[in-house]
C-alpha positions in Angstrom: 0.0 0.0 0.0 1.0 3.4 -0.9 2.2 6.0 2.3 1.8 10.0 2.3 5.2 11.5 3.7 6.1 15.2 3.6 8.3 17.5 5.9 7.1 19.0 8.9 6.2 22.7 7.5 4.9 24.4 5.4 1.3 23.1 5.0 2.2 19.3 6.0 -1.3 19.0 8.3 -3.5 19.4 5.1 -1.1 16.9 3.2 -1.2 14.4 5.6 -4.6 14.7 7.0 -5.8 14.8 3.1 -4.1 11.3 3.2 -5.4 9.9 6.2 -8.9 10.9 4.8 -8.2 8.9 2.3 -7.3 5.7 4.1 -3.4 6.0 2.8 -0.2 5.1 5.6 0.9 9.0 7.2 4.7 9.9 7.7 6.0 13.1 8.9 10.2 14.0 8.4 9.8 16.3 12.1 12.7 18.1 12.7 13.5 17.3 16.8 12.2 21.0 17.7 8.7 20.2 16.7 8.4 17.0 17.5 6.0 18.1 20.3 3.9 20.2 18.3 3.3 17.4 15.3 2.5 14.7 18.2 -0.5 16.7 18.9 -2.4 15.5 15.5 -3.7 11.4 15.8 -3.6 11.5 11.5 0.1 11.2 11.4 1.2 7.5 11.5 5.2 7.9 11.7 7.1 10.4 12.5 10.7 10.6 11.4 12.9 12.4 13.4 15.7 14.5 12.3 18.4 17.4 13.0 17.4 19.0 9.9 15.4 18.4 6.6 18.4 17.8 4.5 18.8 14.3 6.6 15.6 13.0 4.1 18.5 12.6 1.6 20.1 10.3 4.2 20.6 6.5 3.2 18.3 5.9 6.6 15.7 8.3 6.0 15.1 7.1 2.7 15.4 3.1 3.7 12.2 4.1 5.8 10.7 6.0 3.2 11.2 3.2 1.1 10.0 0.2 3.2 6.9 2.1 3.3 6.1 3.0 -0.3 6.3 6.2 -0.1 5.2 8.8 -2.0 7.0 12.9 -0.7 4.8 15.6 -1.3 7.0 18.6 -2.0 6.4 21.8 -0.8 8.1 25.3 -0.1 10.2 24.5 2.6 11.7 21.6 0.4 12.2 24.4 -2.2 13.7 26.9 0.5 16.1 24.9 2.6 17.6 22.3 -0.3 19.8 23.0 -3.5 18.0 22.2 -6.6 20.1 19.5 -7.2 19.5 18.0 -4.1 15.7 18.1 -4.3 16.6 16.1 -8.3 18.8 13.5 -6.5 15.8 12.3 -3.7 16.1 8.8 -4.9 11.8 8.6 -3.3 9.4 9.0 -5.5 8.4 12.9 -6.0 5.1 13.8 -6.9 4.5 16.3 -9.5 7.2 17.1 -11.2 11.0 17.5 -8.9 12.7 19.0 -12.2 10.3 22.1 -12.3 11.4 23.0 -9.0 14.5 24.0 -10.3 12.4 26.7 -12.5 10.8 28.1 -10.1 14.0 28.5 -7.6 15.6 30.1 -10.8 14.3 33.7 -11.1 15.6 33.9 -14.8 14.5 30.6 -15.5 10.8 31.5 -13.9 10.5 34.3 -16.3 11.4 32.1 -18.9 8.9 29.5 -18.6 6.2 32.2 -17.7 6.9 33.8 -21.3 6.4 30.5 -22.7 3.2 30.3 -21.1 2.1 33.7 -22.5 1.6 35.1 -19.1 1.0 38.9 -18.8 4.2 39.5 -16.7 5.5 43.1 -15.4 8.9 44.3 -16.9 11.9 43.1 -15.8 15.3 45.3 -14.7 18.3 44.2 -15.6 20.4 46.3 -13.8 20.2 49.0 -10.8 21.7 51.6 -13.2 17.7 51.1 -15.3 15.6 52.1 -12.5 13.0 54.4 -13.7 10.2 53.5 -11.5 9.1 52.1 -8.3 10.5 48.6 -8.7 10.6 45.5 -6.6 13.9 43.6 -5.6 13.3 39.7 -5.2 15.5 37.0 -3.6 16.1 33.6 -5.4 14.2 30.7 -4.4 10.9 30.1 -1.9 11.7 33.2 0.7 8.7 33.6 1.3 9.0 37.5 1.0 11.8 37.7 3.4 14.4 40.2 1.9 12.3 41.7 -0.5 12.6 45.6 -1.1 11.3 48.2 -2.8 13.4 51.1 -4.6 12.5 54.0 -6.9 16.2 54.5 -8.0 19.2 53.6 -8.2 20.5 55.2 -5.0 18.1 53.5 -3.4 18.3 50.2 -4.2 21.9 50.6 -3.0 21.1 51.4 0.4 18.5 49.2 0.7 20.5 46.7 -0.2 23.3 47.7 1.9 21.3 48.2 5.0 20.0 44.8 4.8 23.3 42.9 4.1 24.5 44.9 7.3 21.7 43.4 9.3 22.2 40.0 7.8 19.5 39.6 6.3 21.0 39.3 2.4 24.4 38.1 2.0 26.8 40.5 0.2 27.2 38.6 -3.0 23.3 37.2 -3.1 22.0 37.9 -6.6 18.9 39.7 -6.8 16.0 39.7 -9.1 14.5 43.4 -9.6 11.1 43.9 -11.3 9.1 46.6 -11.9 6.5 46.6 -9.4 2.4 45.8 -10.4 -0.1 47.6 -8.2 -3.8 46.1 -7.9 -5.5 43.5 -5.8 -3.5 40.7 -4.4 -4.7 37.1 -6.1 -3.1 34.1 -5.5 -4.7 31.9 -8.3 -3.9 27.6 -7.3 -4.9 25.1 -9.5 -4.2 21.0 -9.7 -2.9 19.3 -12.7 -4.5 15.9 -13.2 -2.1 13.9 -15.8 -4.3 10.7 -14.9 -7.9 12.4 -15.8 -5.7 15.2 -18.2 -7.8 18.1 -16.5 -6.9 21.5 -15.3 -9.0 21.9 -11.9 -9.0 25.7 -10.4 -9.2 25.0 -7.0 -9.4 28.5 -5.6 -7.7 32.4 -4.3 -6.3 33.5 -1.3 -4.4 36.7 -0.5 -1.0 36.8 1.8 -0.5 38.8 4.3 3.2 40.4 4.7 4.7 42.2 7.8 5.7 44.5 8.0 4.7 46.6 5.0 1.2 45.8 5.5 1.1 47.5 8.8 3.5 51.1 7.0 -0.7 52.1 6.0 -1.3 52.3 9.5 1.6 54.9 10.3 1.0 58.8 9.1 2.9 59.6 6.9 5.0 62.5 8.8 6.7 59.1 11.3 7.0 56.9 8.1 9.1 59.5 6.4 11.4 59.8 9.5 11.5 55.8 9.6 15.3 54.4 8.1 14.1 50.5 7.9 13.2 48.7 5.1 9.8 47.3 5.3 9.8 43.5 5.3 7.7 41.4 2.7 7.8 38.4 4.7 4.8 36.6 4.6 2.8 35.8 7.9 -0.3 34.2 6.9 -3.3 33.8 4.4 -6.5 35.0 3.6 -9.7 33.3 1.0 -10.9 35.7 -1.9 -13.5 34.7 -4.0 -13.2 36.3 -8.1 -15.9 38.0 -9.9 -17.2 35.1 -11.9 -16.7 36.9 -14.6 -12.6 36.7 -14.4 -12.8 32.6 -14.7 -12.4 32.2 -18.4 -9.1 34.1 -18.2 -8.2 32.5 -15.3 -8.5 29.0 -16.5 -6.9 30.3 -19.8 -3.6 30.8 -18.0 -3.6 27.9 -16.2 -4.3 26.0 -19.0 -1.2 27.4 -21.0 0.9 27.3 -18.1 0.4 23.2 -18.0 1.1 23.2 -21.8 3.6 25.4 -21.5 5.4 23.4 -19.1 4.8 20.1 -20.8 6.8 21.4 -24.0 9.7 23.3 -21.6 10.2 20.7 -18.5 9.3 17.3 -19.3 6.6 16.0 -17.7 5.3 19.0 -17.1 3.0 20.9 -14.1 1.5 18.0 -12.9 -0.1 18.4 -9.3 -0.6 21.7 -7.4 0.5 24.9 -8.5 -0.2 28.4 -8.0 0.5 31.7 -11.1 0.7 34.8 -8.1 -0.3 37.8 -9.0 -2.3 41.0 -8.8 -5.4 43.0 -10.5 -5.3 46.8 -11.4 -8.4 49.1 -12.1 -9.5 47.2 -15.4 -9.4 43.7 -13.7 -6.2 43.0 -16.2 -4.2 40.2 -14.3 -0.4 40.8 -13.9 1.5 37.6 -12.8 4.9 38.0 -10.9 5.6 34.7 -9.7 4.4 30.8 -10.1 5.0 28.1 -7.9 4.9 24.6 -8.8 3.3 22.9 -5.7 1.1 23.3 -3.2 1.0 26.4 -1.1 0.3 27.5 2.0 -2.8 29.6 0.6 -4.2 26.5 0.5 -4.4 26.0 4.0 -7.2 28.1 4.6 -9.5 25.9 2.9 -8.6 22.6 5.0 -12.4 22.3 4.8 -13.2 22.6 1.1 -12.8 25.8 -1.1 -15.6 27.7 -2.9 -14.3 26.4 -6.2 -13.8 22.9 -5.4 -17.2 22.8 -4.0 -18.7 23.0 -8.0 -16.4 20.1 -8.8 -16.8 17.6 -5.8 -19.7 17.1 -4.0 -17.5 16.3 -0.7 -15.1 18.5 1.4 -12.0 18.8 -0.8 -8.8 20.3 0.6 -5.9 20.5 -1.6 -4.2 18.1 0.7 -6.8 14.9 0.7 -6.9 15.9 -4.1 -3.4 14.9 -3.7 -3.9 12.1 -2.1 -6.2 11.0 -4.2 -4.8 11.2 -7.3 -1.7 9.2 -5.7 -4.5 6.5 -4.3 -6.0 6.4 -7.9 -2.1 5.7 -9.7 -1.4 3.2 -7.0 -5.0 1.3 -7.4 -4.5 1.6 -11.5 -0.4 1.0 -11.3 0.0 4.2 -12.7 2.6 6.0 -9.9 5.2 6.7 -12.3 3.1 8.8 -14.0 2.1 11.4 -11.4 5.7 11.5 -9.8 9.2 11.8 -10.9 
């Protein structure tokens, strides 16, 4: 029988309660400092304890991952805290697809493949000298907005930059990814890949909520101009947003050209969760500044079901429990190899 194992992070309580739902074996990599925190939950079977997460590359970790048939469900902090290389040399079956990881850890390679999907995308900078307008400076990889900055010039870029290498924040020779920056409504679009059915299923919004340049509109203006630090984009949690209906067709467009995109640029393609980030201006155009090609946290506000996923199963549906379904179905209809890499 087919197991259900992911790290301890990230949104590994929806993966493995998903699984549990759906009668599949539950293991949990637990990193020792929250091994009272996940022994809390009675859905997790096995936990696997380690120092850190690299130790699921380990010749014991993946023995156990082995005897028990497991399936590893990626998910940012796999993307954050390993080397795209190591995440490609994980010798247990992935699912989705390991080698588009490296794509999204890539910031050229990102706007690469969103290009090839014909996503609308905002304009890229080169350099700091090509600052024209208010721009926004990106780290490499899942940071989850940790690092990232704003500037309107060259000057300031460099002491933004400056002032956050000195507080350790960004190492001195980190390369950075600057982009102009979109205005408009936060949306989050996720969506699941089924290779087995071959159908694109939008599975819903949610917004992210970043300290601490969400709280900066809460400050008069007079103390935020004598503030020096540079607000922080890291992200502290989620919330739902339902579309004008109207907005689906488009939204079901992109996905749908992101899969094929994907399936001619990184072989097998997007298969699984994955999530085009973005944001909406005054004409409801969508502007899309990021992918990510897994499940995401946004998805954890919908544990119980989300708005969308309610029109396409008559059951509670989390994101978590459609994963482990589609990895029930391969295993039933010996078809694993073709849902992970």
């Amino acid at each position: 029988m087919t197991s259900i194992a992911t790290l301890g992070s990230h949104c590994s309580l929806q993966v493995l309660k998903g699984a549990k739902d759906e009668g599949l074996k539950t293991i949990l990599v637990c990193e020792k400092k929250r091994e009272k925190l996940y022994k809390r939950f009675p859905f997790i079977d096995e936990l696997i304890i380690v120092d850190t997460f690299k130790e699921v590359l380990d010749k014991k970790c993946q023995s156990i991952l082995e005897e028990n048939n497991a399936v590893l469900i990626p998910h940012g902090t796999l993307v954050a805290q390993m080397s795209s290389e190591e995440i490609e040399s994980i010798k247990t079956p992935v699912f989705g697809n390991k080698w588009i990881l490296r794509w999204e850890s890539d910031r050229e390679m990102k706007e690469k493949l969103m290009r090839e999907a014909k996503l609308p995308m905002p304009k890229p900078v080169t350099e700091p000298k090509e600052i024209e307008k208010l721009v926004i400076v990106k780290r490499q990889g899942a940071a989850g907005g940790k690092g990232y900055f704003m500037a309107a010039s060259e000057e300031d870029y460099n002491a933004k930059r400056n002032q956050l290498i000195s507080q350790g924040i960004i190492s001195k020779d980190e390369t950075l990814y600057i982009q102009e920056y979109a205005a408009g409504v936060l949306a989050y679009l996720t969506f699941f890949y089924s290779p087995l059915k071959e159908e694109l299923e939008f599975f819903g919004v949610d917004q992210r909520h970043e300290s601490d340049i969400e709280g900066l509109g809460r400050i008069p203006a007079e103390q935020q101009m004598k503030s020096n630090k540079v607000p922080s984009f890291n992200v502290i949690g989620n919330s739902p947003l339902v579309l004008r209906e109207s907005l689906l067709d488009e939204v079901y467009k992109m996905g749908e050209n992101f899969v094929e995109a994907s399936k001619r640029v990184v072989s097998p393609g997007m298969n699984g969760p994955f999530c085009i980030e973005g944001v909406y201006d005054e004409n409801a155009k969508f502007t899309s500044f990021e992918f990510s090609a897994r499940i995401v946290a946004g998805s954890n506000i919908y544990m119980d079901g989300s708005p969308y996923y309610s029109l396409l199963f008559n059951e509670t549906m989390s994101m978590g429990k459609r994963i482990a379904r589609e990895v029930k179905t391969a295993s039933e209809s010996n078809q694993i190899d073709k849902i992970t890499t």
